[in-house]
N, C-alpha and C positions, 0 to 999 in steps of 0.2 A: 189527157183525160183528167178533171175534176173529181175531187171526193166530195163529200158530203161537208164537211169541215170547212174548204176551198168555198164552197158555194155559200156556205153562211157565213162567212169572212165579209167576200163580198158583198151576201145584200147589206150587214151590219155597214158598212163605208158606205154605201148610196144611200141609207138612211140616214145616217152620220153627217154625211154633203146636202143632204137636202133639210134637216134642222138646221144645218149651219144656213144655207141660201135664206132659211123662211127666216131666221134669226138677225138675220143681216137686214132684208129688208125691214124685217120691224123696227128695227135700231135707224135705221133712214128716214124710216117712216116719223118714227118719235123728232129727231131730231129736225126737221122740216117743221115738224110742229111747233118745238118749242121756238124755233127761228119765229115763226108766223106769229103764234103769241103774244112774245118778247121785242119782238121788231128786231130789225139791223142794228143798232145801237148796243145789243145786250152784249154784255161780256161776261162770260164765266169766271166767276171768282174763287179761287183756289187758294184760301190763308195754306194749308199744308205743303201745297206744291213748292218744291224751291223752281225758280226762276230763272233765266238766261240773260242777262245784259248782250245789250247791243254792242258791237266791236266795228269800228276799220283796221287794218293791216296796210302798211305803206313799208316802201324798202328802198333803199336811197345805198350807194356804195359802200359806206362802212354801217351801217343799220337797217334791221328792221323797227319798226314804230306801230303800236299797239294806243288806239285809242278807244279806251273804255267809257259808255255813258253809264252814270252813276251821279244823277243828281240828287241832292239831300241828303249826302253820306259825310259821314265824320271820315276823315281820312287815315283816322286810325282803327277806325272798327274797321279797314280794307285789308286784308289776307291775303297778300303774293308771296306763291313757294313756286321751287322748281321743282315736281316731281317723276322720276324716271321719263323724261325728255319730256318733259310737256311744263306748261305754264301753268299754275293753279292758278285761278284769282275765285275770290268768297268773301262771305258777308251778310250782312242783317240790315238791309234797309227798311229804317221808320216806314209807317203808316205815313201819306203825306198829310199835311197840318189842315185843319177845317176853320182857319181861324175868322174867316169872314158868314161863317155861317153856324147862329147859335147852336146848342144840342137841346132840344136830342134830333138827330137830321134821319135823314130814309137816303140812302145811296142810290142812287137811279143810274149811273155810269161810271164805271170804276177801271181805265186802262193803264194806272199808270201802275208798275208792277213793285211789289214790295214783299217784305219779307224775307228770307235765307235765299243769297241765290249763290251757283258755281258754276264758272266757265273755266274751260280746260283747252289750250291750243297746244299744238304738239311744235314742237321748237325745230326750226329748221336744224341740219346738221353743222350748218357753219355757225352756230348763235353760240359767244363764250358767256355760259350760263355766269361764273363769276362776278361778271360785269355788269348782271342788269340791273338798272335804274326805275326807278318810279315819281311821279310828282302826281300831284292831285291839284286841279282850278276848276272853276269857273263849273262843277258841277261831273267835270271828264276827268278818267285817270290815264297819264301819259304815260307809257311803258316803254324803254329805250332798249332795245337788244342788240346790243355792238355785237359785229360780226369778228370772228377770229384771224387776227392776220396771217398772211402767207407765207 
């Protein structure tokens, strides 16, 4: 048996579900649009957002191997800590340089990502956090996690 209470519960939650459906579709709706507008090409530019570098993970007998892309970085603005089992890596990557094209420019395509980013991997359990290593080349940062002997 239903009270009066029970019944208005429920119709407030099917109104509730069905702003949320009509909400969602408008949000698709928009976003289809701005795609059509903007063409394929566009890319959302987010200066606030921090960002994600790309990584490989390789593992060879006595290591794992961490390879960070991170081109146009000074190797000492690069931030490696171990925190409660995980790897930090962070950082401030420049704006890339405009140097072939006078100012003042109009940005038409912007993918290469820039500004504060933080990647976080959780460290296997055999990784002796003590031991690990870093080098920076060619644009990538190499990460060496020797594993703990037996």
């Amino acid at each position: 048996m239903c009270n009066e209470g029970t019944v208005m519960s429920l119709q407030l939650r099917e109104m509730h579900a069905a702003q949320e459906d009509r909400l969602s579709k408008m949000a698709r709706q928009m976003t289809r649009w701005v795609d059509q507008v903007l063409g394929p090409t566009y890319h959302r530019y987010c200066p606030d957002e921090v960002w994600t570098p790309a990584i490989n993970l390789y593992e060879s007998n006595d290591n794992y191997c961490i390879v960070v892309e991170l081109a146009g970085m000074d190797a000492q603005t690069i931030d490696l800590q171990v925190e409660k089992g995980s790897l930090v890596l962070s950082g401030d990557r420049p704006s890339p340089p405009t140097l072939e094209c006078p100012r003042p420019t109009r940005v038409h395509l912007m993918e290469i990502d820039h500004g504060r980013f933080t990647r976080s991997i959780e460290l296997p359990n055999d990784v002796d956090a003590e031991d690990i290593t870093a080098s920076y080349r060619g644009g990538y940062l190499f990460v060496r996690l020797p594993k703990k002997p037996y």
